[in-house]
C-alpha angles and dihedrals in degrees: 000000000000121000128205125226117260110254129175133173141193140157116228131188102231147113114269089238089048094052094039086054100057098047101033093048110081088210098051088033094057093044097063100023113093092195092065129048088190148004132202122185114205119220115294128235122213117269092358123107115267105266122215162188126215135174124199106199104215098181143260092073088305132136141187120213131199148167127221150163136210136192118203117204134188122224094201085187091068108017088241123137123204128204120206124188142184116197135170144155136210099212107127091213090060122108097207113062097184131338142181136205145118158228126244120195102193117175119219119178106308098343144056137241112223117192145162141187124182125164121188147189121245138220131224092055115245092350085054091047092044093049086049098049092043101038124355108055090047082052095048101042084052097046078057102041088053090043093055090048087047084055097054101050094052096052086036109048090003105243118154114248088232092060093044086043084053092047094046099046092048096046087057094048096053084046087059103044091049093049087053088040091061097034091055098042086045099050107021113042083024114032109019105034106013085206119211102245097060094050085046096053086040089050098052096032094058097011091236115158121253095262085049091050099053087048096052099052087041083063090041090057098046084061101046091057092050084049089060090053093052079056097068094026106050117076100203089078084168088065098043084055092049092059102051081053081075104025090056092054101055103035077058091061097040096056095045089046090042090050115354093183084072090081097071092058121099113259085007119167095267089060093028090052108041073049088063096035098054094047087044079061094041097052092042099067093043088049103082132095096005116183104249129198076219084076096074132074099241093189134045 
């Protein structure tokens, strides 16, 4: 099972110094960089690479720490600058044992081509490699991809990364929990358990019989569950929010007209809905320009 080097590309519109600053710097690094929480360079000899520290939180409490060097060069032929690094850690619960790569700056007209490319060994022999190859290199060239995006947009418009990082990661979360909002009220009230009260509220509000009612939310189910899907599926999550702005309203209306003594029970679809609205227009003002691991070239 042979695994290809990360690589990751984007162009950004900055001055060489600027850019070199903010990557070359641990304080500014670790602040755009999803794969470190923080870096720490040692002191530096003359003549000798930066040494230096990182650590990765990974949750539950739990770190990773590592060591590096890097070495920075100047091409004086084409004004470009390149970046290696070594880097390792001896923490038996990492995946990655030791890796290389680099950075490339490359100017080209008014703008300039940031690129990297790093490759590692990995611990816990073939399940290790198998765990690499299925999910953690996928993980790891998208943590960069979205890093890099992250990047650009600060040196470019001048938002923080934390506030990007804060955008992005609520965005995702409202995606999520629509997606689970529109799967559950399709299958289960609708599909598994067909459950009285909706065939009731579908029988007075368009005076179907019982047969065509349960036909009816049988075929409303079927399409919440393939708006869920959309959910995950569709990438102008904006649009899909502006649509529930007008879909929440008036399946509000429908269910008090179709049965008004549903108000007085507890979660019932006036709270449950104007719940729904006001996080659709919430997340349709953060949800535009998210950073985006798409952004980037993942292949040379």
């Amino acid at each position: 099972m042979k695994s290809k080097p990360i690589y990751v590309e984007i162009t950004i519109n900055s001055e060489m110094e600027k850019l070199w600053e903010a990557t070359q710097n641990p304080k500014l690094h670790e602040q755009w960089d999803l794969r470190f929480s923080s870096i720490t360079y040692l002191p530096k000899q003359e003549n000798q690479p930066q040494h230096f520290l990182y650590k990765t939180k990974i949750g539950f409490g739990l770190s990773i720490a590592g060591f590096g060097k890097s070495v920075g060069t100047f091409q004086a032929e084409d004004n470009s600058r390149t970046s290696s690094l070594h880097f390792g850690t001896d923490q038996a619960i990492s995946i990655i044992s030791e890796g290389k790569g680099y950075w490339k700056y490359k100017p080209e007209h008014d703008s300039i081509k940031f690129l990297t490319q790093y490759d590692y060994q990995t611990n816990f022999r073939a399940i290790g490699r198998f765990f690499d190859f299925l999910i953690f290199r996928p993980l790891m060239g998208w943590a960069t991809a979205l890093s890099f995006d992250v990047l650009k947009r600060w040196l470019e418009k001048g938002e923080s990364p934390s506030s990007q990082y804060g955008r992005f990661f609520g965005h995702w979360m409202i995606t999520f929990l629509f997606f689970f909002v529109w799967l559950y009220q399709g299958l289960v009230p609708k599909l598994i358990t067909m459950h009285p009260q909706e065939i009731s509220m579908t029988k007075d509000l368009l005076s179907l019989t019982t047969s065509q009612a349960t036909t009816i939310v049988a075929t409303i189910g079927i399409a919440e569950i393939v708006f869920s899907l959309i959910w995950l599926l569709y990438k102008n999550k904006r649009r899909l929010l502006g649509l529930q702005l007008i879909l929440f309203p008036l399946l509000t209306f429908s269910a008090i007209i179709a049965e008004p003594a549903a108000i007085s029970h507890p979660f019932n679809p006036l709270t449950f809905n104007i719940a729904l609205f006001v996080l659709s227009i919430f997340g349709f003002f953060i949800s535009k320009e998210v950073p985006s691991a798409r952004s980037c070239k993942r292949t040379r």
